[in-house]
N, C-alpha and C positions, 0 to 999 in steps of 0.2 A: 431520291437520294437524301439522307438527314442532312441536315443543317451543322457544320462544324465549324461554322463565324468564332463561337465562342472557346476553340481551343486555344491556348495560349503557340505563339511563334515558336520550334524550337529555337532553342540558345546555342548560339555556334559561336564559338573561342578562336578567331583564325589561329593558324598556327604557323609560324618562322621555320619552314624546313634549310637548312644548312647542309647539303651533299655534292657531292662530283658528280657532273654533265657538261659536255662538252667543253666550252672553253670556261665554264664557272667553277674553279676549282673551291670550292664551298666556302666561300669569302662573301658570297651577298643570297640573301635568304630568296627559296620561292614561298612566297605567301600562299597557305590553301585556308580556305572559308566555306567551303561545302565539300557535299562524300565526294561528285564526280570530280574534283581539283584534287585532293588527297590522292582518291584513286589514281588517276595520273601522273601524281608524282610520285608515289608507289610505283610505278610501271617503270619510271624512268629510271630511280632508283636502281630496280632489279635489272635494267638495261645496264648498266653502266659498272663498272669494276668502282668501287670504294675505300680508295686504300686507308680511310679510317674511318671510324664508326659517323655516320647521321647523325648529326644534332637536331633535336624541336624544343621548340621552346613558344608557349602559350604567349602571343602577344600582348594581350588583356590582364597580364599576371604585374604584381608590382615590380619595381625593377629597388636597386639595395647598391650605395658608394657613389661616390662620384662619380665614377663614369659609366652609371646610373645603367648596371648588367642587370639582367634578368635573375630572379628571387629560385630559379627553379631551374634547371636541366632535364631533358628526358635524351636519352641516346642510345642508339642499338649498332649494332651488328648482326650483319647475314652471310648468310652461305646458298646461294640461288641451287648450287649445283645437287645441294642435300634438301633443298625448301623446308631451312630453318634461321632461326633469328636469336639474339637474346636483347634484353631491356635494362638497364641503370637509367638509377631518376633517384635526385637529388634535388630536397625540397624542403620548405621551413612547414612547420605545423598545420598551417592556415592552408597548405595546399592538399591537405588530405577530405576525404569523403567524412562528411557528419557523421559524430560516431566515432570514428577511429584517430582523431587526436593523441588519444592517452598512449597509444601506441608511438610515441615520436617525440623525439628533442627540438630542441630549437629549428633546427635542420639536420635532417636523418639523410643517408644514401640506402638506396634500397636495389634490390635487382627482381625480377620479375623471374613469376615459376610458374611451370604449366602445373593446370589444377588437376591431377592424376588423369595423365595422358593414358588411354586405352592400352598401347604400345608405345613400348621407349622409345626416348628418339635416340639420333644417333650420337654416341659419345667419344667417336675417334677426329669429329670437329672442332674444331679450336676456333673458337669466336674471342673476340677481343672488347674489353670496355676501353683499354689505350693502347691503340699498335705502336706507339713510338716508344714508350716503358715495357710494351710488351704484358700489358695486365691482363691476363685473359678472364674470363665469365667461367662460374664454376659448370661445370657440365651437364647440373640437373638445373641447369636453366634454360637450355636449349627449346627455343618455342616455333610450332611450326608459321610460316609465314601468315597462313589465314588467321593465325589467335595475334600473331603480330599488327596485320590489316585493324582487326577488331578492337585490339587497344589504342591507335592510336585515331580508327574514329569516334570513341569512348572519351580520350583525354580534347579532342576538338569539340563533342557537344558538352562536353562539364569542365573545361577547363582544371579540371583536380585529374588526382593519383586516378587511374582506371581501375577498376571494381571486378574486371572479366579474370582477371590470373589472379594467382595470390603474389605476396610480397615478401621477401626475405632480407632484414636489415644488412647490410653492411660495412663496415669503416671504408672504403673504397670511397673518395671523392674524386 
């Protein structure tokens, strides 16, 4: 067996999940720090109805004001029953992948795109970034759950934007 002493630890970002189970109605965070905890809470997630989009948010990320909030949002909405999702993430410069800075203001909102889905998904779903305004995700954002899974175990080992979809600006905070 080689010797693999000398790889470096990966870097794991735990991550603050914010959703509805049981009696937590998404007022105190479950912490995940590696894939099988995410995985998990993924599960629980897709158990449980949602009556407003997931919040995560990169614990290791700066926090901004007095009442010293986190610098970044990432939040989704699903549809179990269609096994689709979409993504908004709302972030200052510093939290983007090296490289793609110039693409960004002070702090940009962005919503995530599947990278030319083989087959479209479906577009009689209505996914939401705010069910209480009622702000819904445009259509060709619809991602299916597994590229969902994959970006947010991308945004727990880099603690930055996920690199697996692409990203489409928008005024949407």
């Amino acid at each position: 067996m080689p010797d693999v002493s000398y790889l470096p630890e990966p870097v794991v970002t735990p991550l603050d999940v914010y959703y509805f189970s049981g009696g937590n109605r998404a007022n105190e965070p479950v912490t995940v720090d590696d894939d099988i905890a995410l995985d998990d809470v993924m599960t629980d997630i897709l158990a449980n109805p949602q009556p407003h989009p997931t919040v995560v948010y990169a614990r290791d990320r700066p926090t901004i004001g007095p009442e010293e909030l986190p610098d970044h949002q990432l939040k989704f909405d699903l549809d179990t029953e269609h096994n689709i999702a979409a993504v908004h993430l709302f972030c200052p410069r510093g939290f983007l992948p090296a490289g793609m800075t110039g693409e960004a203001d002070d702090t940009t909102a962005w919503i995530a795109l599947p990278r030319q889905p083989a087959t479209p998904l479906l577009t009689g779903v209505t996914l939401y970034i705010d069910r209480d305004t009622r702000t819904e995700f445009p259509r060709e954002a619809a991602l299916p759950l597994s590229v969902l899974r994959s970006l947010l175990h991308e945004f727990m080992r880099t603690g930055k934007r996920p690199t697996c979809v692409d990203w489409q600006r928008t005024d949407i905070f």
